[in-house]
C-alpha positions as CSV (number, residue, x, y, z in Angstrom):
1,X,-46.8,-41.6,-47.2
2,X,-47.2,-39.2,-44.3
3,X,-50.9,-38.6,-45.1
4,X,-51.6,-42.0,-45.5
5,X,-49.7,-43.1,-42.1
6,X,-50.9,-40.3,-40.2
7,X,-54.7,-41.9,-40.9
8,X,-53.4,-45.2,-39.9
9,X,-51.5,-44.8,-37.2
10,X,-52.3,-41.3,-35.9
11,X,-50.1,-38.0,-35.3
12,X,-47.8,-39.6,-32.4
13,X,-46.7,-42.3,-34.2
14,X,-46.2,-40.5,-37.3
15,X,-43.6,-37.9,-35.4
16,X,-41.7,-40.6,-33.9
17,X,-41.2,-42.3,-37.8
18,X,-39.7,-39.1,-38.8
19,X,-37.0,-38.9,-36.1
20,X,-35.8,-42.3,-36.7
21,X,-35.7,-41.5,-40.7
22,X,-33.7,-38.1,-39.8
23,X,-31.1,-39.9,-37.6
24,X,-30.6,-42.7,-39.9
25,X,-29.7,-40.0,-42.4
26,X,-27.2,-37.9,-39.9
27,X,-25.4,-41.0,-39.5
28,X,-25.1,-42.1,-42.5
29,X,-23.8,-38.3,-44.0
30,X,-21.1,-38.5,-40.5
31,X,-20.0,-41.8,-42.2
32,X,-19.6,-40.3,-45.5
33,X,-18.0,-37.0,-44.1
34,X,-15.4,-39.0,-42.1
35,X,-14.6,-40.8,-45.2
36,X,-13.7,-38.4,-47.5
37,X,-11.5,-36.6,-44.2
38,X,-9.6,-40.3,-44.2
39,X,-8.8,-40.2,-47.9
40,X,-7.7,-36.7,-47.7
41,X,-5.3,-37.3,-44.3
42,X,-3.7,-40.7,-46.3
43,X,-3.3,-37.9,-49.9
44,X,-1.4,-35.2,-47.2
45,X,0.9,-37.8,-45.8
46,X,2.2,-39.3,-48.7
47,X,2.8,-36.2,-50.4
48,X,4.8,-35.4,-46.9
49,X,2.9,-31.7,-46.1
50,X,1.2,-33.1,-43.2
51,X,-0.6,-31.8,-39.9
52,X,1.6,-31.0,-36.7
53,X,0.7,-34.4,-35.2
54,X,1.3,-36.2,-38.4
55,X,4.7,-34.3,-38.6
56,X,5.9,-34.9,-35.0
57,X,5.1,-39.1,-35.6
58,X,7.3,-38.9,-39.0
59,X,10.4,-36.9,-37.5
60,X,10.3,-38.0,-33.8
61,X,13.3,-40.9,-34.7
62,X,15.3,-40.9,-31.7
63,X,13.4,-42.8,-29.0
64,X,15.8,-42.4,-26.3
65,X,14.4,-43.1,-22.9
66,X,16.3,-42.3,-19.4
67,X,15.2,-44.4,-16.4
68,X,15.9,-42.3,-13.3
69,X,15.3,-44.0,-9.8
70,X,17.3,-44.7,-6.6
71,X,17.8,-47.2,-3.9
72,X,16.2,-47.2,-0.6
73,X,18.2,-45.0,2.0
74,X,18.4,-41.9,0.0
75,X,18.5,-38.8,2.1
76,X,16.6,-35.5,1.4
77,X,19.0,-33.8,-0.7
78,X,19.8,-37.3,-2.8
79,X,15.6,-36.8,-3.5
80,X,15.4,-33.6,-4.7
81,X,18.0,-33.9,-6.5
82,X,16.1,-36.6,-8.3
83,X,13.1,-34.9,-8.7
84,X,15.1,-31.9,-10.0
85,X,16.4,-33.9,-13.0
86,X,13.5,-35.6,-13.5
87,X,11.5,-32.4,-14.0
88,X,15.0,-31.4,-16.6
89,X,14.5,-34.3,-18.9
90,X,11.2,-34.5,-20.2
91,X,12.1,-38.0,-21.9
92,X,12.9,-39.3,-18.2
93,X,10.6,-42.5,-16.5
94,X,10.2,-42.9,-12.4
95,X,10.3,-46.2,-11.4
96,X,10.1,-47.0,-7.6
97,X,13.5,-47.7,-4.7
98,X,14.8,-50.5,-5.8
99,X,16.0,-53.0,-2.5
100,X,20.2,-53.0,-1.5
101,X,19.2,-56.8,-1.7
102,X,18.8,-56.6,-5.3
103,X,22.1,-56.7,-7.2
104,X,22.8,-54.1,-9.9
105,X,22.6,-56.0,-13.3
106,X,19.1,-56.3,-12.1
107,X,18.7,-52.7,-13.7
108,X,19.1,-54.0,-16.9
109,X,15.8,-56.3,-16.7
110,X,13.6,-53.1,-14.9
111,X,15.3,-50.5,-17.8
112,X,14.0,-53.4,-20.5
113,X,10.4,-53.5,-18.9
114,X,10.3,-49.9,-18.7
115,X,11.3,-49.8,-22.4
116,X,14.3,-47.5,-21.6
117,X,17.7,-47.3,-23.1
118,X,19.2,-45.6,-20.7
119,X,19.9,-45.3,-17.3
120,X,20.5,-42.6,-14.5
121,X,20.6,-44.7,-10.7
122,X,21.2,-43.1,-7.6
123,X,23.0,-45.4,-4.9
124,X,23.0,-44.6,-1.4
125,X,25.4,-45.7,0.7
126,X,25.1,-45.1,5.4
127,X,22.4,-42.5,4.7
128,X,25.1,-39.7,3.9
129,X,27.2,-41.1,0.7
130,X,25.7,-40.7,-2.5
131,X,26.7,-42.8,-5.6
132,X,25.9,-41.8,-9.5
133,X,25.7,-44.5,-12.1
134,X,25.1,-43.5,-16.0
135,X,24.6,-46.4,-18.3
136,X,23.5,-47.4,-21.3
137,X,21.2,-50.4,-21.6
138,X,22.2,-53.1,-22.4
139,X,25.7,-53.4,-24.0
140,X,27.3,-50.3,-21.9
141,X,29.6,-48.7,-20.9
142,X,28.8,-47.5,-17.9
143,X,30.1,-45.1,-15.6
144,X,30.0,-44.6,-11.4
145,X,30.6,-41.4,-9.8
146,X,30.6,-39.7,-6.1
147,X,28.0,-36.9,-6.2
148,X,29.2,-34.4,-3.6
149,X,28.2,-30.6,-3.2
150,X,24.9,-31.1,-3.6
151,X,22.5,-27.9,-3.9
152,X,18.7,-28.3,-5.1
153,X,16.8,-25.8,-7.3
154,X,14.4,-25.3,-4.1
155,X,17.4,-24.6,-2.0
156,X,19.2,-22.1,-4.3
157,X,16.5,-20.0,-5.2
158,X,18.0,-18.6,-8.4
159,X,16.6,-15.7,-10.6
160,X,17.2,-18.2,-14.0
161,X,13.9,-19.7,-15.1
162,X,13.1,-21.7,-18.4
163,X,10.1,-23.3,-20.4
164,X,9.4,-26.8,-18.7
165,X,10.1,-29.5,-21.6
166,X,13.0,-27.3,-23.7
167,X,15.6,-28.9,-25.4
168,X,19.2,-27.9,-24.0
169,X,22.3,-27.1,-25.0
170,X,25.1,-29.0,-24.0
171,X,28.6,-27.1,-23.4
172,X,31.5,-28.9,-22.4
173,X,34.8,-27.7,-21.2
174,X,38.4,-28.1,-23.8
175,X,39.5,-30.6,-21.3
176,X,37.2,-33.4,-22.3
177,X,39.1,-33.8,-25.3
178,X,42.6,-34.1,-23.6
179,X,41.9,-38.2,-22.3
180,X,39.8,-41.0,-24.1
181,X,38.5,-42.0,-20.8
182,X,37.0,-37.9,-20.6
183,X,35.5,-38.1,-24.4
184,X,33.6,-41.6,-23.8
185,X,32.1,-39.6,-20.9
186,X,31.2,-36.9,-22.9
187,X,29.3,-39.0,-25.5
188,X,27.9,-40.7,-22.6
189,X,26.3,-37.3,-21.3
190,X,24.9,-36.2,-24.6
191,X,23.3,-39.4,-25.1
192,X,21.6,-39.2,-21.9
193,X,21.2,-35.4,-20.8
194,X,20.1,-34.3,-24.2
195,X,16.2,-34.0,-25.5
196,X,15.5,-36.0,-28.5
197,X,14.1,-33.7,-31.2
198,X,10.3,-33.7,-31.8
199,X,9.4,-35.6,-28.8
200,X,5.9,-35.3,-27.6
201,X,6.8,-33.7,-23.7
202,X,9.1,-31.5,-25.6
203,X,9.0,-28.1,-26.6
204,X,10.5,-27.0,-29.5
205,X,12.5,-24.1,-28.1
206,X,16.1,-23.5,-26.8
207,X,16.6,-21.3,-23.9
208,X,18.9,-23.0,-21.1
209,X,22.3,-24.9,-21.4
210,X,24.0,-27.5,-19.6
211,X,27.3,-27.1,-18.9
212,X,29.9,-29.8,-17.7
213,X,33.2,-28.4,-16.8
214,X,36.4,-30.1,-15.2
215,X,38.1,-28.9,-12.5
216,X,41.0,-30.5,-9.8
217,X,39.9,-33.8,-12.2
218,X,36.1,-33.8,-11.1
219,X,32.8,-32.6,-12.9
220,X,31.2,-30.0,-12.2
221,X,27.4,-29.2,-13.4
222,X,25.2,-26.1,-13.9
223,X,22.2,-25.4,-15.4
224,X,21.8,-21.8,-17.4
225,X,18.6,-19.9,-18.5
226,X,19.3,-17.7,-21.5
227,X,18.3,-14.5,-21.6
228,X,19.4,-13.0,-24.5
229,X,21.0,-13.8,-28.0
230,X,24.0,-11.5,-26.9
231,X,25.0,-14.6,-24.2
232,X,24.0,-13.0,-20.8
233,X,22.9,-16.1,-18.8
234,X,21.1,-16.6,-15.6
235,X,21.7,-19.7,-13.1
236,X,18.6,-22.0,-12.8
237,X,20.1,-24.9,-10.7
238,X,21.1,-27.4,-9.5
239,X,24.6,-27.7,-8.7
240,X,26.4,-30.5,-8.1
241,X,30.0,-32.1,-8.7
242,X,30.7,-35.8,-9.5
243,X,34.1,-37.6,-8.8
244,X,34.4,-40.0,-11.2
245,X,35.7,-43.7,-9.8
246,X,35.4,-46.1,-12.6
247,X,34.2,-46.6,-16.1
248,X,33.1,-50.2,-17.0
249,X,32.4,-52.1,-20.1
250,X,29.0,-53.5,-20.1
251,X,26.1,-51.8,-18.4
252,X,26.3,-51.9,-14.4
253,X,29.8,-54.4,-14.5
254,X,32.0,-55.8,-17.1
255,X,35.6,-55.3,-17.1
256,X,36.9,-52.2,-15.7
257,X,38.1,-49.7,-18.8
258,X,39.1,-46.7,-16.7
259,X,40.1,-46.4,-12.6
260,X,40.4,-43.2,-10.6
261,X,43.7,-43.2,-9.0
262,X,43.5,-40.1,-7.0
263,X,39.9,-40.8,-5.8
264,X,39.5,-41.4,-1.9
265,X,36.5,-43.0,-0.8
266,X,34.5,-41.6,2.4
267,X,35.5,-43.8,4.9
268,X,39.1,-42.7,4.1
269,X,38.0,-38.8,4.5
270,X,36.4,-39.8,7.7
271,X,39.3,-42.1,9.2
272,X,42.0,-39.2,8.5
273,X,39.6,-37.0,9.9
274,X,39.4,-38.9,13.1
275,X,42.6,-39.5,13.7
276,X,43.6,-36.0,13.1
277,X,41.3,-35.2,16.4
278,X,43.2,-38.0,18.2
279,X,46.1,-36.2,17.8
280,X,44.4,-33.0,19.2
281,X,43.5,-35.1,22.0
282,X,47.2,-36.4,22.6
283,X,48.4,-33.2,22.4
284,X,45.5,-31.5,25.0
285,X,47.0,-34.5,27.7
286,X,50.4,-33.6,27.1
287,X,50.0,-29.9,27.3
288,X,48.4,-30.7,30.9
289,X,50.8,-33.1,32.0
290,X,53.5,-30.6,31.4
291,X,51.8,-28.2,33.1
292,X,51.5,-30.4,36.6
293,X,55.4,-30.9,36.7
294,X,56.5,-27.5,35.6
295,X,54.1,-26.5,39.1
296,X,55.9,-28.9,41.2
297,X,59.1,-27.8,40.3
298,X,58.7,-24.4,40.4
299,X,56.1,-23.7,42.5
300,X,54.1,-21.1,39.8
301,X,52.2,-22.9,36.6
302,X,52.5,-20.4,33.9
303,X,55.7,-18.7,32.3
304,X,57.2,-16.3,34.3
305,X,59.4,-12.8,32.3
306,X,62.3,-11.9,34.5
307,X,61.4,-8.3,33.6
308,X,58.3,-7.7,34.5
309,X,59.6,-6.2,38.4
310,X,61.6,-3.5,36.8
311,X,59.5,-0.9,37.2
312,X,58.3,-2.0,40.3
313,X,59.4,1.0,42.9
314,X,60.2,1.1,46.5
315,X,57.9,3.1,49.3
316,X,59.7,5.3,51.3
317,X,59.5,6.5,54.6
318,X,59.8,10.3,56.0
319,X,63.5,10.4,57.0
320,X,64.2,9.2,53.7
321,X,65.4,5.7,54.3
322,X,64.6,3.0,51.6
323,X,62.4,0.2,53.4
324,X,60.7,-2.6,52.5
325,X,57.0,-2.2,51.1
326,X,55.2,-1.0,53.6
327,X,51.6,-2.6,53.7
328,X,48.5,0.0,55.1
329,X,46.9,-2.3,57.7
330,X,43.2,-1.6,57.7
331,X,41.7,-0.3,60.8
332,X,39.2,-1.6,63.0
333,X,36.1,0.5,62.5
334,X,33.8,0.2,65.4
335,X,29.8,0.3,64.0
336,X,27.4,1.8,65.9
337,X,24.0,0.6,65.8
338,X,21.4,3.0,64.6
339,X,18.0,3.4,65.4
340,X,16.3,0.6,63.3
341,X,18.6,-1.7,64.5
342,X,18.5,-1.0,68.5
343,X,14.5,-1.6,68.1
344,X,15.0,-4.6,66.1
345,X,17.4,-5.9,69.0
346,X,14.9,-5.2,71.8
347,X,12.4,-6.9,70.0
348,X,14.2,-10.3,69.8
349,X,15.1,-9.7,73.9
């Protein structure tokens, strides 16, 4: 065949026959490779001894999904503080400041088209207060809390370090058994803070810990890089404390299931505050006021101690008889004009 095209059609042509015949047979032993790799990948996952992609697909069954966001108004340390726990959770999704004209069950539609479950939303309040709500989506409960003490992993700069992606290890403190209202908050935090096993941006390795302990009836958080197996750990940040103010049924409202007796809001810090200046400032007017009378009755404005002339002595004079205090009057010294100044004064003549 080659002989008799190369007569027919000439050398050229005869080369550019063979290339097409040579890539029509590549192609057709790729198909047949990729074949036989298909069969073998469908035999492996049945028997269940499958590849590392194959595995993670089979196991990864939780499908928990936090959406952590704000509203508009958040101040610096509200926005690190954000970006610090979004970095923590690798099964976290950003969404953008949602508008104070929205209302909160709103949430529940973005957390649905953002396929998440969960919800972490920062609410900001006159640029300084800073509001936590933790729900789940969409039945609930929910819970609000008062973030205060507020220190970033930038601002710390802490020795502790730890793989991006790891899974944590939750510790709570003894007292979160003591109420019902602290254990449904407990749940509430390991269904939320902790990494679902096997799931694609995590790693499969435990070496920090999250701890939630309660202290003069708030929640306080810290992050912990472990070291080494003995328990020696190393602070990673951040810190922060949240007051809790109310637990509610559904997700973000419902009936109320828990209330916060002892919690003050801000504006009642800030109203005791300022009128506990007031007072200062009453109390600066009186102190002057007495001060002005005590001046025109007396005729001296501070306190005077009826001791304080008993060791004052009495000047005496040469015969020995006891005067009064005799006061050295100070002479009138005539100055004489020197040199520089007698030319300087027949200059002006």
């Amino acid at each position: 065949n080659h002989l008799g095209l190369s007569a027919i059609f000439g050398s050229t042509t005869c080369k550019m026959v063979k290339r097409t015949v040579n890539s029509n047979t590549t192609l057709e032993s790729a198909k047949k490779r990729f074949k036989k790799f298909d069969r073998k990948k469908k035999t492996v996952a049945k028997n269940g001894t499958a590849a590392v992609g194959i595995q993670k697909s089979v196991k990864w069954t939780n499908k928990t999904r936090v959406l952590v966001f704000a509203s508009r108004g958040i101040n610096a340390r509200g926005r690190h503080l954000l970006n610090d726990l979004r970095s923590m959770m690798p099964h976290s999704k950003p969404d953008s400041k949602m508008d104070h004209k929205d209302k909160l069950p709103f949430i529940n539609d973005i957390c649905e088209m953002k396929n998440c479950n969960k919800c972490i939303f920062f609410e900001a309040r006159k640029r300084e207060d800073l509001y936590m709500w933790i729900s789940n989506v969409p039945d609930g409960p929910c819970a609000k809390f008062q973030v205060e003490n507020i220190h970033t992993m930038l601002e710390l700069r802490l020795t502790g370090n730890c793989l991006k992606g790891s899974r944590p290890l939750l510790s709570f403190d003894t007292t979160f058994d003591s109420t019902p209202e602290f254990k449904l908050l407990r749940e509430l935090f390991t269904q939320v803070f902790s990494t679902p096993s096997y799931h694609p941006k995590s790693q499969p390795f435990h070496d920090n810990v999250y701890t939630f302990a309660i202290m003069d009836n708030k929640i306080w958080f810290r992050n912990y890089q472990i070291i080494e197996e003995d328990g020696s750990l190393a602070e990673i940040g951040p810190r922060f404390v949240l007051d809790v103010i109310k637990i509610f049924d559904g997700s973000f409202g419902g009936a109320t299931l828990f209330e916060n007796n002892k919690y003050l809001s801000p504006n009642v810090l800030r109203r005791v505050s300022k009128q506990a200046s007031q007072h200062k400032y009453r109390d600066k007017i009186a102190a002057k006021v007495a001060v002005t009378e005590k001046k025109a009755n007396t005729g001296v404005s501070f306190a005077v101690d009826e001791t304080d002339d008993v060791f004052n002595t009495l000047t005496t004079s040469v015969t020995g008889n006891i005067r009064e205090p005799i006061k050295k009057e100070r002479k009138n010294r005539v100055i004489r004009p020197g040199p520089k100044q007698r030319g300087k004064n027949n200059r002006k003549k």
